[in-house]
N, C-alpha and C positions, 0 to 999 in steps of 0.2 A: 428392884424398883426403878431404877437409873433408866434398864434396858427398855422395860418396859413403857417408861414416858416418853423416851424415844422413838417407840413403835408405834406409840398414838398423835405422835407429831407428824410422824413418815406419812402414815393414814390420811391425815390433814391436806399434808402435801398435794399426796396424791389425788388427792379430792381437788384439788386448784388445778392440777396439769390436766385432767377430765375435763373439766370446766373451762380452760385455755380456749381449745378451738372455735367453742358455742361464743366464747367470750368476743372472739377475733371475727366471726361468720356475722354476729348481728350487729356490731356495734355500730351505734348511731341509725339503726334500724327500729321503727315505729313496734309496738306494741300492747297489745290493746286486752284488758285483763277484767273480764264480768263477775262481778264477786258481789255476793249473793250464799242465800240459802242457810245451812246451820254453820258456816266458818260465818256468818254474821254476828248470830246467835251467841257464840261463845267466845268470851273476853279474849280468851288466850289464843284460839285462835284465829281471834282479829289481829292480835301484837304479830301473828307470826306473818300473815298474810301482809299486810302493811311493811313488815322488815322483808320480806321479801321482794316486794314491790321497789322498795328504797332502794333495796342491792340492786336489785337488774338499772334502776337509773345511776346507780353510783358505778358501776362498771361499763359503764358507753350504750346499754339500752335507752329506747325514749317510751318511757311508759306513760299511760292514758286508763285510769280505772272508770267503767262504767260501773255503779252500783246499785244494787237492789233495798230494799227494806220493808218489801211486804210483811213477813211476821209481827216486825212492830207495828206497822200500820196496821194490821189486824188488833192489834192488841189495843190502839190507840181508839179504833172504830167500835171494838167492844167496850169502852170506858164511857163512851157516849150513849151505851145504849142499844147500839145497833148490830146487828148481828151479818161478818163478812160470807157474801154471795157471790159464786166465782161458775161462768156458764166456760168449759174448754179451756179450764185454766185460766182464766182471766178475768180480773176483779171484776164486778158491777161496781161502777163509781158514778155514783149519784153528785150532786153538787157538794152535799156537805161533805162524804167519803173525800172528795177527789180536794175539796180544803185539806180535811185532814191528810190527807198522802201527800197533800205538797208540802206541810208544814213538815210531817216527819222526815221524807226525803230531806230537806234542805237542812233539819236537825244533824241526820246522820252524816248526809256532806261534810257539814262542817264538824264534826266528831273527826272522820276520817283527814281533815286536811290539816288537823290538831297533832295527830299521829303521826303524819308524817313529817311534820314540822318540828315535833318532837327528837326524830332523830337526824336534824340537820339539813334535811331537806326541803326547797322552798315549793309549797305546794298552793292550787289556786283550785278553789271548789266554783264550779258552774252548774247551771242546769241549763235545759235543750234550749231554755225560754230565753238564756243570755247571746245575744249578739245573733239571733233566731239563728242558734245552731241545729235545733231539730224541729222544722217546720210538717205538723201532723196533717192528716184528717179523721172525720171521728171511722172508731173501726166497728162494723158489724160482726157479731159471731153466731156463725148460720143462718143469719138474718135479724138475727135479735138485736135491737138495742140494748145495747151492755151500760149506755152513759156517756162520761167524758173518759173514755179508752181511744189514745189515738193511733195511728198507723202512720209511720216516717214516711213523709213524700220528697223529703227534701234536706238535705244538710250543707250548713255553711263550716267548714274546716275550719274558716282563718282563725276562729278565735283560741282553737287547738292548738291547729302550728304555731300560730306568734308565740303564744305560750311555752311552746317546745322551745323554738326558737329562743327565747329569751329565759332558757333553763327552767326554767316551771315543770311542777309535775302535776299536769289535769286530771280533775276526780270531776267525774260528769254524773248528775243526779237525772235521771230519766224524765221529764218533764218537758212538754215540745205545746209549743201553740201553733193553733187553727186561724185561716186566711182572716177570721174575724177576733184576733187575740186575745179569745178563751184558752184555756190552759187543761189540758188534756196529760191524765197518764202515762206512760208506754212501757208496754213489757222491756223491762230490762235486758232479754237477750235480744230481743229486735234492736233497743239501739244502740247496743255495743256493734251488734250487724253493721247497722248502718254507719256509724261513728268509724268502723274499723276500713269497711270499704272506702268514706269519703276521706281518709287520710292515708288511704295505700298502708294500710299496715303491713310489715312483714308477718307477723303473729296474731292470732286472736284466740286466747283462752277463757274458756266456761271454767269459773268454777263450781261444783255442781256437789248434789248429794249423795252421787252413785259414783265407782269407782273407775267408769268409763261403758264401751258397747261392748255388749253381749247378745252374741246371734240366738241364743236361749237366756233369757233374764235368769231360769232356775238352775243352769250351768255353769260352773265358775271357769270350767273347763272350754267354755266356748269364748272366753274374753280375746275382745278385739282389738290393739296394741296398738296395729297401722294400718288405716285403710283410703283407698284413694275416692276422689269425689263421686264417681261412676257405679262403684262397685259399692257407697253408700246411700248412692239413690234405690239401688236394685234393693239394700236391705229394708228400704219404704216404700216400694212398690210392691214388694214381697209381700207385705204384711206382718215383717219379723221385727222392726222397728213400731214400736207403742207409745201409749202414756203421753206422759209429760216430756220422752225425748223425744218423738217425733218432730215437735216443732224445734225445736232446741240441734235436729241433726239436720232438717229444713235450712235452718240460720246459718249452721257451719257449711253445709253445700253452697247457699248462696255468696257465701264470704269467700271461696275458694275458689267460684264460677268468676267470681267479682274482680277479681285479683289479688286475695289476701292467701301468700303461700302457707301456710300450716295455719291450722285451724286445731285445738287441742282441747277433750274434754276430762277434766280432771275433778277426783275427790278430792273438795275443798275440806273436810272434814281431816285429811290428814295433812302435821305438820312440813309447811314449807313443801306442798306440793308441787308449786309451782317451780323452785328450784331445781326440784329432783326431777321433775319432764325437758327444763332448757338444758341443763346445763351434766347431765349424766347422760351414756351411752344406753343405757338399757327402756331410760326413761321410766313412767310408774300407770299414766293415762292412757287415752286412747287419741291417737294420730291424725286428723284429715290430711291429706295429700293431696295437689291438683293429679288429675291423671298422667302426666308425662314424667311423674317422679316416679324412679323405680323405687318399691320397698322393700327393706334386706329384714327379714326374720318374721 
């Protein structure tokens, strides 16, 4: 028994001297974390997503969570009555919808900044509309009026930095006003995009419902581990890139073009995912890389 608790501490160990480098390469290095989708959804692994997020700032990371909470907002749109309509993935948000998204958004905000505050770290919940850190305009999709759906033309950083700057840890609720301060939606991976380029992130992770790219979705055998910005346009100009990640691989090319070095799409659905892509050699997601990084494996 002796021996063997011994071998599961060595393990431990070992687990920390893997993690050393990553620990020593980003520290004090910006990081920007979209979380969303069913790690929402599920209590447990909210706790672990939030303890994750806490470590990377308790070890010299500067972490910044953009949030999602469409499912609840569906949920909350359906209690009223109304039934959610989404043209390319993207709500219709009427006046009353787009009430209720800001009231859940800034519900869940503050859920999350509860969490993190929980385990000792001082955290500060915003949305786009504070300090106009995400100044919109309304967005069309294929022409159609969607509503108040907006499109980032603009971001003010400082209320991020000061925040970093003064130890905080930013949880941004996606919400951005228009030059006439109406208060407008915004897809969540748009403005972690934009959030992550106006503060030079070194990192920007999706987390996502899929377990990263695959040049065949029905292939598991074709999963794509590391791939550089170039060689992931080509997978959308191909045609081999679809769905819901097309826009979503769109975002990570523009953050990569922008000057955010790694860009990483990962299944939030498994524990402490995001751990196991910064801080292990093998990594678990899928890579962007600007083009001048060579990739080994």
């Amino acid at each position: 028994m002796y021996t063997k608790d011994i071998d599961k501490l060595i393990e431990k160990a070992e687990v920390l001297i893997e993690a050393l480098p990553y620990i020593q390469k980003f520290n004090r290095r910006i990081i920007v974390v979209k979380y969303g989708g069913s790690a929402m959804a599920d209590p447990e692994l909210q706790k672990n997503v939030i303890k994750d997020v806490t470590l990377l700032k308790l070890v010299g990371f500067k972490p910044i969570i953009v949030h999602g909470g469409g499912k609840e907002i569906s949920g909350w749109v359906k209690k009223v009555g109304k039934e959610a309509e989404f043209v390319n993935g993207l709500r219709v948000t009427d006046a009353e919808t787009m009430e209720i998204a800001e009231m859940v958004l800034n519900k869940v905000n503050k859920r999350l900044v509860s969490m993190v505050e929980e385990l000792g770290v001082h955290a500060v919940g915003v949305s786009g509309k504070d300090g106009g850190l995400l100044k919109v305009e309304k967005r069309y999709s294929d022409g159609k009026d969607i509503g108040f759906v907006g499109q980032v033309t603009e971001v003010n950083p400082k209320i991020l930095l000061d925040l970093i700057e003064q130890d905080f840890l930013p949880i941004v609720a996606p919400i951005g006003m228009d030059a006439h301060y109406d208060s407008y939606n915004i897809n969540a991976d748009d403005a972690a995009c934009a959030v992550a380029k106006a503060v030079g992130a070194e990192k920007l992770a999706f987390l996502t419902d899929i377990e990263g790219l695959y040049r065949d979705i029905n292939d598991k055998s074709s999963f794509i581990s590391r791939i550089n910005a170039a060689d992931a346009r080509k997978l959308i100009e191909g045609g081999i890139i679809g769905g819901g990640m097309l826009p979503k691989l769109g975002n990570c090319i523009d953050a990569i073009e922008s000057g955010v070095q790694r860009v990483h799409i990962l299944d939030g659905r498994l524990p402490h995912c995001l751990l196991l892509e910064v801080f292990t050699n093998q990594g678990i997601g899928t890579m962007i890389a600007p083009d001048d990084v060579v990739l080994e494996g």
